[in-house]
C-alpha positions as a Markdown table, in Angstrom:
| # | Residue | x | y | z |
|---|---|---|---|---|
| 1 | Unk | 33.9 | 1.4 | 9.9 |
| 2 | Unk | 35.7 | 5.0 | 10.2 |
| 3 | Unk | 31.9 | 6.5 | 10.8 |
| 4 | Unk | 32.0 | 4.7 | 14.0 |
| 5 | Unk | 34.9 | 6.0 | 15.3 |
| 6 | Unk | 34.0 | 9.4 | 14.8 |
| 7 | Unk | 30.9 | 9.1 | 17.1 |
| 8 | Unk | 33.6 | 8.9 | 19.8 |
| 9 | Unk | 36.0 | 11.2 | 20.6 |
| 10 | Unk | 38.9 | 9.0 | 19.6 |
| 11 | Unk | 39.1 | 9.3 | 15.5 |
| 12 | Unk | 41.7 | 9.5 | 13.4 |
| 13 | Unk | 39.3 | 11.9 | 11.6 |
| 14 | Unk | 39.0 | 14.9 | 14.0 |
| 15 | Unk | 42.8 | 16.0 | 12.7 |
| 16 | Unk | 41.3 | 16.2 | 9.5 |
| 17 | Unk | 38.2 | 17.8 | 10.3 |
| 18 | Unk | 40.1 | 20.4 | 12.3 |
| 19 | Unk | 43.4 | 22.1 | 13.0 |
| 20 | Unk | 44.3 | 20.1 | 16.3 |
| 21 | Unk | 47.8 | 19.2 | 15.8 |
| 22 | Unk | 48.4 | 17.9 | 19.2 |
| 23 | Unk | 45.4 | 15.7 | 18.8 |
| 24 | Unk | 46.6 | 12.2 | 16.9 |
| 25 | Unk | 49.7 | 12.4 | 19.0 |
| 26 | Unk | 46.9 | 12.4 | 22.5 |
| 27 | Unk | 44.8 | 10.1 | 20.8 |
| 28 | Unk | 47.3 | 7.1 | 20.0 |
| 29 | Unk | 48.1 | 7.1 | 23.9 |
| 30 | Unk | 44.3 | 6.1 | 25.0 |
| 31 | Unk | 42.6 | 2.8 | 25.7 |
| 32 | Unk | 40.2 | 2.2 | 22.9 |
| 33 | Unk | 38.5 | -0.7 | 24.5 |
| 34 | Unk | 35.0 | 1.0 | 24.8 |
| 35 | Unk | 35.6 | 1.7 | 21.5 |
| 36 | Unk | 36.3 | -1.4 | 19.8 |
| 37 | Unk | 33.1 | -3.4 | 22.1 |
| 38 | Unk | 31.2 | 0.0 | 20.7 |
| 39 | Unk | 32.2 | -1.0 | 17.1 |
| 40 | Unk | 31.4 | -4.7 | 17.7 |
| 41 | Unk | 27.9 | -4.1 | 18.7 |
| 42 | Unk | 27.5 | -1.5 | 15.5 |
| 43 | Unk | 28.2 | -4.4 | 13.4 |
| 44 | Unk | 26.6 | -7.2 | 15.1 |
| 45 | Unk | 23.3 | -4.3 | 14.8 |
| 46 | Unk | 23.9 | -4.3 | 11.0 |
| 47 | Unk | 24.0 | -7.9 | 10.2 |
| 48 | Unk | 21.0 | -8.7 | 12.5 |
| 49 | Unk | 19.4 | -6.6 | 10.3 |
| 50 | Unk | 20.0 | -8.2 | 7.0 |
| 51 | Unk | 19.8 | -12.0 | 7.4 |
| 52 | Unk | 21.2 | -12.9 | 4.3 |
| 53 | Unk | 24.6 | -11.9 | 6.2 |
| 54 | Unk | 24.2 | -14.9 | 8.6 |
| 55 | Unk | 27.2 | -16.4 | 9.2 |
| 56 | Unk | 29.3 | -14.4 | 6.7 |
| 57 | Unk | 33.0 | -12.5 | 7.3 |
| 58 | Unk | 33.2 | -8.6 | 8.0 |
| 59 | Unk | 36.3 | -7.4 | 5.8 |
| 60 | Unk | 36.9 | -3.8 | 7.6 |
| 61 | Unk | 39.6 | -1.2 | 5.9 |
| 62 | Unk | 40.9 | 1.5 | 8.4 |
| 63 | Unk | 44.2 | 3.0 | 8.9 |
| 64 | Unk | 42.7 | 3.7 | 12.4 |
| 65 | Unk | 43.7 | 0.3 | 14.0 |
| 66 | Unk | 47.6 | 0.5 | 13.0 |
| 67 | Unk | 47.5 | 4.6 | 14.3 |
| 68 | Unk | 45.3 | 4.6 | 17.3 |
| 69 | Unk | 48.6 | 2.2 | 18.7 |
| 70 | Unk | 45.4 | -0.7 | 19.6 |
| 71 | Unk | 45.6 | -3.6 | 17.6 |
| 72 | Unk | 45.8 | -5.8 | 20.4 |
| 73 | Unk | 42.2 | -4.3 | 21.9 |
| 74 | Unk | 40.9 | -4.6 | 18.4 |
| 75 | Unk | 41.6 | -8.8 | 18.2 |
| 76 | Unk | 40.3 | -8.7 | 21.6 |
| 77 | Unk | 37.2 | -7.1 | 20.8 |
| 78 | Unk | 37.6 | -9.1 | 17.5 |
| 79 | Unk | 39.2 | -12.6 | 18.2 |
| 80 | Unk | 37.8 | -14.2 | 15.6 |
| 81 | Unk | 39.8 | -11.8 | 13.2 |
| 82 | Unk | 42.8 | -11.4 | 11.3 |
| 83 | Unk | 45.6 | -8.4 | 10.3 |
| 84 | Unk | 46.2 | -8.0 | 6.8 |
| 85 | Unk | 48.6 | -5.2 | 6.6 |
| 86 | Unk | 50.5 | -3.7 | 3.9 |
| 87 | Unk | 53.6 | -2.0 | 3.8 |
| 88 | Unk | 55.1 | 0.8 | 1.8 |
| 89 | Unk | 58.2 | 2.9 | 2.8 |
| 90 | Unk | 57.2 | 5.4 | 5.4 |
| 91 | Unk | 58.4 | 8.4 | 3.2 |
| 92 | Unk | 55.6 | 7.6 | 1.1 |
| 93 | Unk | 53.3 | 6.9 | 3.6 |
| 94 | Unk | 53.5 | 10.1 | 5.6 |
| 95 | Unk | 53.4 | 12.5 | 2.7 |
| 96 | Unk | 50.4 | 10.8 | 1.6 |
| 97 | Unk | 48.4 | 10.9 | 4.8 |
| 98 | Unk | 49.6 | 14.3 | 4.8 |
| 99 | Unk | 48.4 | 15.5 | 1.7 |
| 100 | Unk | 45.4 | 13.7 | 2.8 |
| 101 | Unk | 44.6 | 15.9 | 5.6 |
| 102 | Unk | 44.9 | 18.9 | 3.5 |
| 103 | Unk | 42.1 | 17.6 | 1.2 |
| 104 | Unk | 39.8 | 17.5 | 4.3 |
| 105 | Unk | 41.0 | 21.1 | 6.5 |
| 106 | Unk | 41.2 | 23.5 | 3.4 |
| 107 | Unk | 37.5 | 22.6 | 3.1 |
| 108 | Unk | 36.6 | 23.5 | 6.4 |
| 109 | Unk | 38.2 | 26.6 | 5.9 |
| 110 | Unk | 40.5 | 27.1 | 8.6 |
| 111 | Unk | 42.9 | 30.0 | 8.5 |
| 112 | Unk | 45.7 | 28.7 | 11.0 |
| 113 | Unk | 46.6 | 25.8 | 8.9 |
| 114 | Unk | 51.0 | 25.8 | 9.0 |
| 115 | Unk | 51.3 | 23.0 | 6.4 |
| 116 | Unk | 54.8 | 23.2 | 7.2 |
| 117 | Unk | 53.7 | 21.8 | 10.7 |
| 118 | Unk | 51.4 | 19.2 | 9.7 |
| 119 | Unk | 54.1 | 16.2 | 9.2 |
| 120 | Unk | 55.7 | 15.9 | 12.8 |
| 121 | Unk | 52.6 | 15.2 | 14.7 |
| 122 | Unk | 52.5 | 12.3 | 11.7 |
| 123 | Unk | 55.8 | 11.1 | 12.1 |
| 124 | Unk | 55.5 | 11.1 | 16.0 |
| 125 | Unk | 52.2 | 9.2 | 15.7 |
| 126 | Unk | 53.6 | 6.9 | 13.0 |
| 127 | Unk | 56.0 | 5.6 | 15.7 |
| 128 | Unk | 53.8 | 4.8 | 18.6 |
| 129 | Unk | 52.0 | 2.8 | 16.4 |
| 130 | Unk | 54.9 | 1.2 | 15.1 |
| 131 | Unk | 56.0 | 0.7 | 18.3 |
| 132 | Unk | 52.9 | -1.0 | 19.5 |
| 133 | Unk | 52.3 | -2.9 | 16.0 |
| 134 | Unk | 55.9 | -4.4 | 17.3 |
| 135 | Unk | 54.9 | -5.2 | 20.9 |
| 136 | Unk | 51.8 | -6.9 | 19.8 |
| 137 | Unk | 53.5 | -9.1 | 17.1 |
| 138 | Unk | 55.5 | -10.2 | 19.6 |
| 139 | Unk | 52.7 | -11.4 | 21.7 |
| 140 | Unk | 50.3 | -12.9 | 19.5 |
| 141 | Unk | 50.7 | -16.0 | 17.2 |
| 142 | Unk | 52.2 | -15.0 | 14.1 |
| 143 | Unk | 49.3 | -16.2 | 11.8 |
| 144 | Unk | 47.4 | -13.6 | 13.3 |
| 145 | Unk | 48.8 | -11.3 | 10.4 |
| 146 | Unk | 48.6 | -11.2 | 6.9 |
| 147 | Unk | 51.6 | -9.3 | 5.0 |
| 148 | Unk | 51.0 | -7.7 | 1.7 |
| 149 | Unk | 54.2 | -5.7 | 0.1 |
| 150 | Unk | 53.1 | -2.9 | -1.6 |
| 151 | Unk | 55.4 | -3.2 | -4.6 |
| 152 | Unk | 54.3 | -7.2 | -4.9 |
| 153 | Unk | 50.5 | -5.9 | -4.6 |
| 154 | Unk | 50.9 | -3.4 | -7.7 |
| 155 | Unk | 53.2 | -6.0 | -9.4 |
| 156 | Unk | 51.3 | -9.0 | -9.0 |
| 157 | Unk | 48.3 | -8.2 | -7.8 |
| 158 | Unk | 46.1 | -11.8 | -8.8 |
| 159 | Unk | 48.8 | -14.0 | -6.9 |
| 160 | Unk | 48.5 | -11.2 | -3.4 |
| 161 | Unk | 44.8 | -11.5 | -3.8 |
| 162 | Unk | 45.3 | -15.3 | -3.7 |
| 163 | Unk | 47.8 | -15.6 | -1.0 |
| 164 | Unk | 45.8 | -13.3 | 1.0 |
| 165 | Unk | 42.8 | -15.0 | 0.6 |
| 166 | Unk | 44.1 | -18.2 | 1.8 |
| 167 | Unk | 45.6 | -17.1 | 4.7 |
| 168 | Unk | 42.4 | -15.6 | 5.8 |
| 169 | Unk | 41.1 | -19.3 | 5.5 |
| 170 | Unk | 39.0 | -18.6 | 2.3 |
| 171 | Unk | 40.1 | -20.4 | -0.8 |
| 172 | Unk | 39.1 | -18.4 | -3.5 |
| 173 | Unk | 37.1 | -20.3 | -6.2 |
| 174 | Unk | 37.6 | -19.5 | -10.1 |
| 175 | Unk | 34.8 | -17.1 | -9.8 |
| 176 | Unk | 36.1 | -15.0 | -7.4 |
| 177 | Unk | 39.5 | -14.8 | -9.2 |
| 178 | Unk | 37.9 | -13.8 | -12.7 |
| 179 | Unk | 36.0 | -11.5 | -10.7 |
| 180 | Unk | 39.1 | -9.6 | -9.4 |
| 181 | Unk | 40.2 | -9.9 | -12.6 |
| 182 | Unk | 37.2 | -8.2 | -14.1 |
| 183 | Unk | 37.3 | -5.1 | -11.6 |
| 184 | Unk | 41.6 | -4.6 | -12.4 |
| 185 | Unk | 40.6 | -4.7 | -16.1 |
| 186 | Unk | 37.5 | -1.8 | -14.9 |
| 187 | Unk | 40.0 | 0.1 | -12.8 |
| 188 | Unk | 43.8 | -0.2 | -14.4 |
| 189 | Unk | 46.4 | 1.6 | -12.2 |
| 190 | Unk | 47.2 | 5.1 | -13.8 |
| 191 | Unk | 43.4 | 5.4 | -14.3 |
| 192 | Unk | 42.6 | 8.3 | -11.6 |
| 193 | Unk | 44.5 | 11.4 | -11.3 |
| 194 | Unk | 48.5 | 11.2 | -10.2 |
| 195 | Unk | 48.5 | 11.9 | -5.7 |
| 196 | Unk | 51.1 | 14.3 | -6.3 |
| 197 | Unk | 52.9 | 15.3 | -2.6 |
| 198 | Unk | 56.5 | 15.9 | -1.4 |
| 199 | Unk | 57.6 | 15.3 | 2.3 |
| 200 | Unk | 59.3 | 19.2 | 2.1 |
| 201 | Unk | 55.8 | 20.6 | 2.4 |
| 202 | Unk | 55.2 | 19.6 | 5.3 |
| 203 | Unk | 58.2 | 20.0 | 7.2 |
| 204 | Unk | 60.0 | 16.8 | 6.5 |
| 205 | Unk | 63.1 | 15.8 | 4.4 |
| 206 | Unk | 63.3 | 12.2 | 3.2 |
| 207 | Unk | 66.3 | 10.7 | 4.7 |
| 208 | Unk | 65.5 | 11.5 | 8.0 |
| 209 | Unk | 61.8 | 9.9 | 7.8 |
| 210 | Unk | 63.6 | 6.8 | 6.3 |
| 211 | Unk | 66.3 | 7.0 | 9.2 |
| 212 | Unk | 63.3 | 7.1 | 11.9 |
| 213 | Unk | 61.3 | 4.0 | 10.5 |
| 214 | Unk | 64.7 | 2.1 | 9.4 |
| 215 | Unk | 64.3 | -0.7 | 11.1 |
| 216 | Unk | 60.3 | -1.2 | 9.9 |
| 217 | Unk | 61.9 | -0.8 | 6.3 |
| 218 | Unk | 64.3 | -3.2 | 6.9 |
| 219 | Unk | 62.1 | -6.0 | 8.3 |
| 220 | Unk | 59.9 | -5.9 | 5.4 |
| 221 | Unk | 62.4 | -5.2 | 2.7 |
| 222 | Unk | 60.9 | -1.9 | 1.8 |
C-alpha cells in the first residue's frame, strides 16, 4: 500500500526520495486520518474491480503504520483488522532502515547527503512510534496484535506461519502449509546478497541505541 501514501504528503518515502532530514521526525506528529479513510477507499476501488476478491482478507506490509506514530487511526479506519508485528533489536533495525535510505537518495543524486546525520532523525522517529505503539496497546484489546520474534521467525519459521495464521482467525489447511514450505525451499535464507551496514555510519554507536529502546527489548526479550 506504500504507493498510496505517497500520493499524500505524509510518506515515509519522501525521506528517501529526498534529503529532508527534519521530515520523518514532522511527519510522525500528524493526524493521518484522511489518510488512512483515503487508503480504505483505494482498496475498496481495487477489489470492486476484481470480483473474484469478494469477501476475501487484504494482508497489507508497511513499516509506515508503526513510524507514522498512527496505529490506532489505522484500526479505526480498519476495525476489522489485526497488527501482526515483528520485533528485532532496534540496533538492527535502525541501521537497516538506514542503509535503506541510502539505496534510494544516492540515486537521486543529491550532493548534501551527511550520512553521518541520517541515523538521529531515525532514532528520534523510532521513539514516537514506540511511544505511541505503547499508548495504543494499552488501549485496545490485546488480541488486536499478533507478535512474531524475529529470531523464532528465522528459527522456526513453519510453526510462526502457523501461529500467525491462527491468530488472524485463518486455520491454515495442509495446502497452504506445503505451500509455505514450497516457497522457503525456492527462497532459503542466505540466498540474496548479505545487507551489510554498521550503526557508526550514520552517526550512531550501539550501546546507546540499545540503551534508548531498552525497555522495548526487554518486553519482548530481544
Amino acid at each position: 500500500e506504500a504507493p498510496f501514501f505517497n500520493y499524500s504528503l505524509l510518506s515515509i518515502m519522501h525521506s528517501c526520495y529526498f534529503n529532508v532530514p527534519k521530515y520523518s521526525v514532522w511527519a510522525a506528529r500528524q493526524d493521518y486520518t484522511k489518510v488512512y479513510e483515503e487508503l480504505r477507499l483505494w482498496l475498496q476501488f481495487l477489489q470492486y474491480q476484481d470480483r473474484s476478491r469478494k469477501g476475501k482478507k487484504w494482508l497489507l506490509k508497511s513499516i509506515q503504520h508503526l513510524l507514522s506514530g498512527n496505529i490506532r487511526t489505522m484500526l479505526a479506519a480498519f476495525p476489522e483488522a489485526k497488527v501482526l508485528m515483528t520485533h528485532r533489536n532496534m540496533e538492527s533495525v535502525i541501521g537497516s532502515l538506514c542503509s535503506a535510505q541510502t539505496i534510494f537518495l544516492e540515486p537521486s543524486g543529491s550532493t548534501t547527503v551527511d550520512l553521518t546525520k541520517l541515523g538521529a532523525p531515525m532514532v528520534e522517529t523510532y521513539q514516537i512510534a514506540m511511544s505511541c505503539l505503547a499508548e495504543a496497546r494499552k488501549e485496545l484489546p490485546g488480541d488486536l496484535f499478533i507478535d512474531v520474534g524475529y529470531r523464532e521467525l528465522v528459527t522456526d519459521t513453519l510453526h510462526e506461519f502457523d501461529r500467525a495464521m491462527t491468530l488472524m482467525g485463518m486455520s491454515p489447511t495442509p495446502e497452504d502449509k506445503a505451500c509455505a514450505q514450497a516457497w522457503m525451499a525456492a527462497h532459503p535464507r542466505g540466498s540474496f546478497p548479505a545487507h551489510e551496514y554498521s550503526l557508526q555510519e550514520y552517526g550512531l554507536q550501539p550501546d546507546a541505541v540499545a540503551n534508548i529502546f531498552r525497555g522495548y527489548h526487554e518486553q519482548f526479550k530481544l
